[in-house]
C-alpha positions in Angstrom: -90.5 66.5 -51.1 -94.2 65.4 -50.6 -94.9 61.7 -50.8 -98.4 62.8 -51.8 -99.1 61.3 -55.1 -101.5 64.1 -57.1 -102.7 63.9 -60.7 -102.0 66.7 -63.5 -103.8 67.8 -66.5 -102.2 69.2 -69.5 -101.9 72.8 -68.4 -99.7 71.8 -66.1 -97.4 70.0 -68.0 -97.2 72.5 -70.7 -96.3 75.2 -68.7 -93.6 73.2 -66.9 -92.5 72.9 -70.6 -92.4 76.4 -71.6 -90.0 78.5 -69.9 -91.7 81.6 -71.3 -95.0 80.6 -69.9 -96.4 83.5 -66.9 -96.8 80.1 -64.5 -93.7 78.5 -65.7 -92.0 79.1 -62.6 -94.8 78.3 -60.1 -95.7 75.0 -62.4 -91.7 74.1 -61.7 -92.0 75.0 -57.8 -95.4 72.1 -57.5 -93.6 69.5 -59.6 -90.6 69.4 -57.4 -92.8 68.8 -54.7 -94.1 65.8 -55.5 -92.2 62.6 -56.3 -94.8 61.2 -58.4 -97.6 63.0 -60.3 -99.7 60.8 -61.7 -100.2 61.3 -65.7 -103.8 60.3 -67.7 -102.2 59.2 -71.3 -105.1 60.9 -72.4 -103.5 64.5 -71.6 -100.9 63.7 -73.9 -102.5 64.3 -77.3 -103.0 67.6 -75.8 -99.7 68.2 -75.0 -98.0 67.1 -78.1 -100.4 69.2 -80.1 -100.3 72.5 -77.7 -96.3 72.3 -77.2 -95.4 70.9 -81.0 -97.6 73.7 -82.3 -95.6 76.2 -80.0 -92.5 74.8 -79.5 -91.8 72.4 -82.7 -91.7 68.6 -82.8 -88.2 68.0 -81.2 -89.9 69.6 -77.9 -92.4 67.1 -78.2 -90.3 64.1 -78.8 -87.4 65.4 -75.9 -90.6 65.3 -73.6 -91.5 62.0 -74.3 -88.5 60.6 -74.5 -88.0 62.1 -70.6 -91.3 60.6 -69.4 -89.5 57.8 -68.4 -87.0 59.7 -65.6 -89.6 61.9 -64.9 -92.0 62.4 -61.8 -94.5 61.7 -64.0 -95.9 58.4 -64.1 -98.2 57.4 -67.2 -102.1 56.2 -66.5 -104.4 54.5 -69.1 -108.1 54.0 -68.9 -109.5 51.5 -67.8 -113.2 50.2 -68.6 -114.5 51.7 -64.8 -112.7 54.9 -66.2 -114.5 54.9 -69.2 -118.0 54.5 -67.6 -117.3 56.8 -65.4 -115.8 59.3 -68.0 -119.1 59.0 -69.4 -121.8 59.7 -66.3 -119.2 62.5 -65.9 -119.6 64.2 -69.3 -123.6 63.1 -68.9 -124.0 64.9 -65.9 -121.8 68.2 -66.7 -123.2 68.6 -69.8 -124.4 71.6 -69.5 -120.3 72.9 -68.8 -117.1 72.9 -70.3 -116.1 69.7 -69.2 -114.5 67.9 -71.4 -113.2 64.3 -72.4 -109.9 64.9 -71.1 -110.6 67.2 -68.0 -113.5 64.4 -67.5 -110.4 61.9 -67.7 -108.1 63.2 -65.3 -111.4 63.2 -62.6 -112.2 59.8 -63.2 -108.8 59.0 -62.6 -108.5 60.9 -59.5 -111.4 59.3 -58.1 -109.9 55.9 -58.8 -106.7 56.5 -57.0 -108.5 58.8 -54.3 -106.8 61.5 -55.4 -107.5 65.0 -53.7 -104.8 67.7 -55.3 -105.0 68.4 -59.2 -101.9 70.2 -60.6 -104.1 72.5 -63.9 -104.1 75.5 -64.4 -107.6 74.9 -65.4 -109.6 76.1 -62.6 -113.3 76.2 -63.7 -113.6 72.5 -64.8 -112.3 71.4 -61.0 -113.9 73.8 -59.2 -117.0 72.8 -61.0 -116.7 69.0 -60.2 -117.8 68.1 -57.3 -115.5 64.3 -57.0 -117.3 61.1 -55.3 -114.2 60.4 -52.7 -114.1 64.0 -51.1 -116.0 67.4 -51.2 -113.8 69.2 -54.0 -110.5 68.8 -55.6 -107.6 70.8 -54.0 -106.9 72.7 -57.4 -102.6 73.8 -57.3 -101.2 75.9 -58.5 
C-alpha cells in the first residue's frame, strides 16, 4: 500500500460504488493502493445525486455513513480555494471545466498533489496545475 496521498473526483468514487460499472474493478484495484485519498466535499453532491439516482437513497446514505472508516478523507474549501476555483474557471473558460473538476484542482495544488483518481480524462489532461507540469490522471 502507497503512502502517496492523491485526490479523487466523483468518477472515481462512483464507480468504486457500482459494482456493475465497466471500471469498477480497476477503480477498486487504485483505491486499495492508497491509504488516504483525499476527498473535495464538493464531489459529494455529485455523488449522492449520480449514485441515489442509480442506485437509490440507502446507497447514498450506506456511503456516507462509511466515509468515516474509509480511505477517504473529506476536504472543504477554503477562501485560497475559492479564488483559485475562480482564476481556474476564468482561464478555462473556453472548456468543460467545471466547478467541481475546477475544485478538486485547486485542491490538489494546495496539498501538492500530483496523481488524480477520475475517470474524467479531458478536464486533467487539459489543466495544466501550478506545482508540476500535469496531473498524473489514474486509472
Amino acid at each position: 500500500m502507497e503512502k502517496t496521498i492523491v485526490i479523487a473526483d466523483t468518477g472515481f468514487v462512483v464507480a468504486l460504488l457500482n459494482c456493475s460499472d465497466a471500471e469498477h474493478e480497476s477503480v477498486v484495484s487504485f483505491y486499495l493502493q492508497y491509504q488516504q485519498i483525499l476527498l473535495p466535499q464538493t464531489v459529494l453532491a455529485e455523488i449522492a445525486y449520480l449514485v441515489g439516482r442509480n442506485a437509490g437513497i440507502l446507497a447514498v446514505v450506506k456511503f456516507l455513513q462509511g466515509l468515516s472508516t474509509s480511505r477517504f478523507q473529506l476536504v472543504g474549501l477554503t477562501e485560497q480555494n475559492v479564488k483559485r476555483i475562480a482564476d481556474i474557471l476564468d482561464k478555462y473558460s473556453d472548456s468543460r471545466i467545471d466547478f467541481v473538476d475546477a475544485s478538486v484542482m485547486a485542491i490538489a495544488e494546495d496539498y501538492g498533489l500530483k496523481i488524480i483518481l477520475t475517470l474524467d480524462q479531458r478536464d486533467f489532461r487539459v489543466y495544466r496545475p501550478v506545482h508540476c507540469r500535469y496531473f498524473e490522471i489514474l486509472p
